[in-house]
C-alpha angles and dihedrals in degrees: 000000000000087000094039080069092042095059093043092060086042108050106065084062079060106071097030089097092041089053089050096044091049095041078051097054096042092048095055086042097048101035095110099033131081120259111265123196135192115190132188112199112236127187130234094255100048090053091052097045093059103054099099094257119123095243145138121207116201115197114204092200091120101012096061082063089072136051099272121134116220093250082058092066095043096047089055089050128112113270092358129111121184120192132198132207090216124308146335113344098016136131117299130208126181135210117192109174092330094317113121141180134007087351080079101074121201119219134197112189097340092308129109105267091224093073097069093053139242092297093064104055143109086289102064109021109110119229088233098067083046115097096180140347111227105198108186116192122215101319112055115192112256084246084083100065106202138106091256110167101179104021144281135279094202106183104197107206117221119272105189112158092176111103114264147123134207136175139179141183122191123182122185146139127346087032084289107173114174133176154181146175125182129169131166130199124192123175111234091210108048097012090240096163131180128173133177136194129196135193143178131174132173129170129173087205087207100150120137135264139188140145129110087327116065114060136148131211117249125222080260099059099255128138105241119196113224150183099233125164116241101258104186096046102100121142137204127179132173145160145139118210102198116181135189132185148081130309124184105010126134097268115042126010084220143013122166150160121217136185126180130184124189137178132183127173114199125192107212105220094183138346127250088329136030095235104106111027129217135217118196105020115121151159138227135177136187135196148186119182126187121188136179107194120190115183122173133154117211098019117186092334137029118277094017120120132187123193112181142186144183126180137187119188136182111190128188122183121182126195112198117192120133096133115124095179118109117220139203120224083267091071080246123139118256119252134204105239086217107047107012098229119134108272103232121205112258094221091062091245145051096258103026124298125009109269144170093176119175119201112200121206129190107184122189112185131175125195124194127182114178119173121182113188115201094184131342083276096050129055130155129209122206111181136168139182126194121174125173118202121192120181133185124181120212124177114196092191082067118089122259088263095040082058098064090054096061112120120250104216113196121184123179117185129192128201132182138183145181120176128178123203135196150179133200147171094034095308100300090104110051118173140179139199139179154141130214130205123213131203120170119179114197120188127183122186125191137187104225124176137196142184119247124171084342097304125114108248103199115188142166125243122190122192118199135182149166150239119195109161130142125208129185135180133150134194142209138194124189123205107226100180131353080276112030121067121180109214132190135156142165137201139187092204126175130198117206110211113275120238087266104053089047094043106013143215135261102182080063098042090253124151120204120255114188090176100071127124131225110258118231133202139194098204134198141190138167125153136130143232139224138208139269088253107205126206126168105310081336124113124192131183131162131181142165144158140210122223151201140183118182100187131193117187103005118196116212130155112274113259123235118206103193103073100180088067105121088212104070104172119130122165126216126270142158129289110200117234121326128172123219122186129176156149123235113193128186133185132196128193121179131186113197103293094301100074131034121175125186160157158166142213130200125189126178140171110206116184145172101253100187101109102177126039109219093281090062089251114142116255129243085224109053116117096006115137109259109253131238098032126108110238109195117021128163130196117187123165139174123214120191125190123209106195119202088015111177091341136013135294086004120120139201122203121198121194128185110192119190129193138204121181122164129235110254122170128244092228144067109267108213090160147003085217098070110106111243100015092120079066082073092054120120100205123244097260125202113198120185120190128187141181162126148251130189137206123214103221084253091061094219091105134065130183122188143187130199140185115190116193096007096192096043098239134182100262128192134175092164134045106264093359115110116200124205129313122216109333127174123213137184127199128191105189119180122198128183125181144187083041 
């Protein structure tokens, strides 16, 4: 794999005199001839795909007409797993080939997600304000300038600047109600452009649950199994991102002001595992957003492309929880089976101490993208990212002297690229190098007192460190034949800790560790595509991709194994070296335009890879399978089109989606032999979705159908956290165009 990189860094030196030699030659043989070209359309996607990189795009154009979420479509795509820690709005955690957790960073636009707060996630961006989903595996192109171990989720909001409006409303199960409204207006004179999007979602996530681990306590004493409804589950979320400016003038492609402004609001119904259940404990967030976006090809001087972004956030997170009752999973009060009286919990709170603790971010980011193209064979990408994150605590259940004494938290992160792309042998043959630098700057700053000669000595300690590390990687595809494209790339990539693994959070049971490492990782990739083959009406493609991720330090979330502890808070640490290696494998069929047929497997081994302990004695561990990721999931699905259905011009769609994921336990497995370990087993679980969509003959209204979970199945994406059984949704979307 050392030489894989080598070669990567080597080859593009290798067609540079080709190329000379070829320009040479056509431009001696053209010089008295007009210039001819022949050009095959190619989408985005397609472009993308074919870079070398290890990467999906997923495009929303016909799935933001139905009532799928954006973690739907991810979670259905090849080599990604998405988990859910219940419904709509809850915890997310991401596995990308055996790399799982923040070292999966989620872009929007290029810039890291987390500066647009919790109210403006995965969870409540609707497909409809998404142009594309780029998914890179493993290695991730120097252009995207972050400290991304595992990949990136880069969500590329739409950038229309054609007149149009469009609007939906779904309502389903669990009282879901979700919608969105977007329109954009540009000037054709003078360019002027606005353009506005809108969303709302709400969810009671009441669904029901049941299985070894909701039980209540009987009058006796005994320990009943029931079927109960989640009852502190509930989900808001709101924003508006309004822009004005300027697009396709002389001088910017683009230049535009944005504010956005977001608001959820999360009820917590248990902690890491569903086992004790919680009433009163919530979760709101709050967020302003201000962007300036300058975008210009050519500028100044031919081939050379700036791509610039500045961005101001305010960020308020509020964590609520000031109730000392104990419930059943009845949402019932506890009761002493003595006295009768309600039990109350001994730390004050449902999860520790009473709290109403609000954690105030002010975020300042800065994003460059500089290209500068030589020739049509040579470009180079400069990029750099630069976010500032200060952070200050304040409890109002603490008394007016506790509050002086909250912590003030300040990270400042650095990232540079530079990234250098080729082509040669007339295209067939497209490579890409780079390295990164990192700097992070943590500073923590404390009021401490002490008593001296019976005064109170109050003083300030600030604590501050530093993260200098470097990463590089490249990658390369060859096209072998018009449909058939080789790809391979490698990375020695880095991840510096997140603000929440250094300073914790409390809203996601998460305690601070000062003390973590950054995780390193030594990535490979290497697969194929092919076609699409056509035949006749018929359409073929095939791709996949072999993988591996050599960690050091990894850095995970620490794993309880008592599960019935009322307190369920872990902070994350790291890990120490693991190995992960896999295949990922996707199939397309089309039939006409009428019938496509599809799907994807993923299969990974993920394993503890420290062999000796620091007295040169063999670990338990080595070699164990890591605990808590899926190792073998499979999506297929089938959609078929109807075209001039009831009336016509008018169209109906009907998609069938499947899902496979393994079981996999929650634990470390040292040996079969240990009494009680199948308790720590997630189930093989099996999920089937259909629906339908159709189309008015005018085409400006959509009306769709869904069924999630058919079969009502007992679903799980975490260990000892149902998700939601069978659940029906409607959507009525509306789109106009040319206003």
């Amino acid at each position: 794999m050392k030489k894989l990189a080598l070669y990567l860094v080597l080859i593009p030196f290798l067609g540079i005199s080709q190329n000379h030699k070829r320009d040479l030659r056509d431009s001696i043989r053209h010089r008295d001839i007009k210039e001819v070209r022949f050009t095959k359309l190619k989408s985005v996607k397609s472009e993308i795909e074919k870079k070398g990189f290890a990467v999906n795009v997923i495009e929303t154009k016909e799935t933001a007409l139905r009532n799928v979420q954006t973690v739907e479509l991810l979670d259905k795509s090849v080599g990604v797993r998405v988990r859910q820690n219940g419904g709509l709005g809850s915890g997310i955690n991401l596995n990308i080939n055996g790399m799982s957790g923040n070292a999966i960073k989620i872009m929007i636009n290029g810039v890291p997600a987390s500066t647009y707060g919790a109210s403006f996630d995965l969870n409540s961006i609707p497909t409809a304000m998404i142009e594309r989903v780029e998914v890179y595996k493993g290695v991730v192109p120097g252009s995207i300038a972050d400290d991304a171990l595992g990949g990136v989720i880069n969500i590329i909001l739409k950038n229309d600047i054609k007149n149009q409006f469009n609007a939906s409303v779904s309502y389903g199960s669990f009282n879901t109600i979700q919608t969105q409204m977007n329109g954009t207006y540009r000037a054709s004179k003078s360019g002027f452009t606005t353009k506005f999007n809108g969303f709302y979602n709400y969810s009671d996530n009441d669904y029901k649950v049941w299985g070894d681990f909701i039980k209540i306590t009987l009058p006796n004493g005994r320990m009943e199994p029931v079927v109960a409804r989640r009852f502190n589950d509930a989900f808001s979320a709101g924003g508006i991102l309004a822009s004005i400016g300027f697009s396709n003038v002389k001088w910017a492609d683009e230049l535009m002001l944005s504010y956005n402004k977001t608001n959820s609001y999360k009820e917590i119904q248990h902690g890491v595992y569903m086992t004790v259940p919680y009433k009163g404990r919530s979760v709101t967030s709050d967020a302003d957003i201000l962007t300036l976006d300058y975008r210009k090809k050519n500028f100044l001087l031919k081939g050379l492309d700036v791509n610039i972004q500045g961005i101001y956030s305010h960020r308020e997170r509020l964590t609520n929880d000031t109730v000392r009752h104990r419930y059943n999973w009845l949402g019932e009060v506890l009761l002493d089976r003595n006295q009768g009286q309600p039990i109350l919990s001994t730390t004050g709170a449902q999860q520790g101490k009473r709290t109403m603790l609000n954690i105030t971010s002010a975020i300042y980011s800065s994003r460059a993208n500089v290209s500068y193209s030589i020739n049509r064979h040579h470009r180079f990408v400069f990029s750099h990212l630069f976010q500032s994150i200060k952070r200050e605590e304040d409890d109002e259940i603490l008394t007016p002297l506790e509050r002086e004494f909250t912590p003030k938290r300040n990270l400042v992160k650095n990232i540079s690229s530079l990234s250098y792309e080729t082509n040669a042998f007339r295209n067939k043959l497209k490579t890409n190098i780079y390295g990164k630098l990192f700097k992070q700057d943590i500073e923590r700053i404390d009021n401490r007192a002490y008593t001296l000669n019976n005064q109170i000595i109050r003083y300030t300690e600030i604590n501050n460190s530093t993260v200098r590390e470097h990463s590089f990687g490249g990658a390369l595809s060859y096209l072998i034949k018009p449909a058939i494209v080789v790809l391979a790339s490698a990375e020695k990539a880095v991840r510096l800790p997140n603000e929440n693994e250094v300073f914790g959070e409390a809203g996601e049971n998460i305690i601070p560790n000062f003390n973590i490492r950054p995780e390193k990782s030594h990535n490979y990739n290497i697969g194929f595509k092919i076609g699409p083959y056509q035949l006749n009406h018929h359409s073929l493609s095939l791709s996949s991709n072999f993988f591996i991720r050599d960690t050091k330090d990894k850095i995970v979330r620490r794993m309880a194994t008592n599960i019935t502890d009322a307190i369920q808070i872990e902070p994350f640490e790291n890990l120490g070296k693991t190995i992960s290696k896999g295949i990922d494998i996707e199939l397309n069929y089309f039939y006409k335009k009428y019938l496509n047929i599809g799907g994807n497997f993923s299969k990974f081994d993920a394993r503890y890879n420290n062999k000796y302990d620091n007295n040169g004695n063999t670990l338990a561990l080595y070699g164990k399978q890591l605990p808590r990721e899926p190792y073998m999931t499979a999506n297929a699905f089938i959609n078929y089109s109807l075209n001039d259905f009831l009336q016509k011009k008018s169209q109906l769609k009907m998609h069938y989606n499947f899902q496979f994921v393994d079981s996999f336990y929650n634990v470390w497995i040292i040996s079969k032999n240990i009494v009680g370990y199948e308790n720590f087993k997630t189930p093989r679980q099996y999920l089937h979705d259909i629906g339908m969509s159709y189309f008015f003959p005018n085409k400006q209204w959509i009306v769709s159908l869904d069924v999630r979970n058919l079969f009502n199945r007992q679903a799980f994406d975490n260990f000892a956290v149902q998700k939601p059984g069978r659940a029906f949704f409607m959507k009525i979307n509306y789109q106009f165009n040319n206003l």
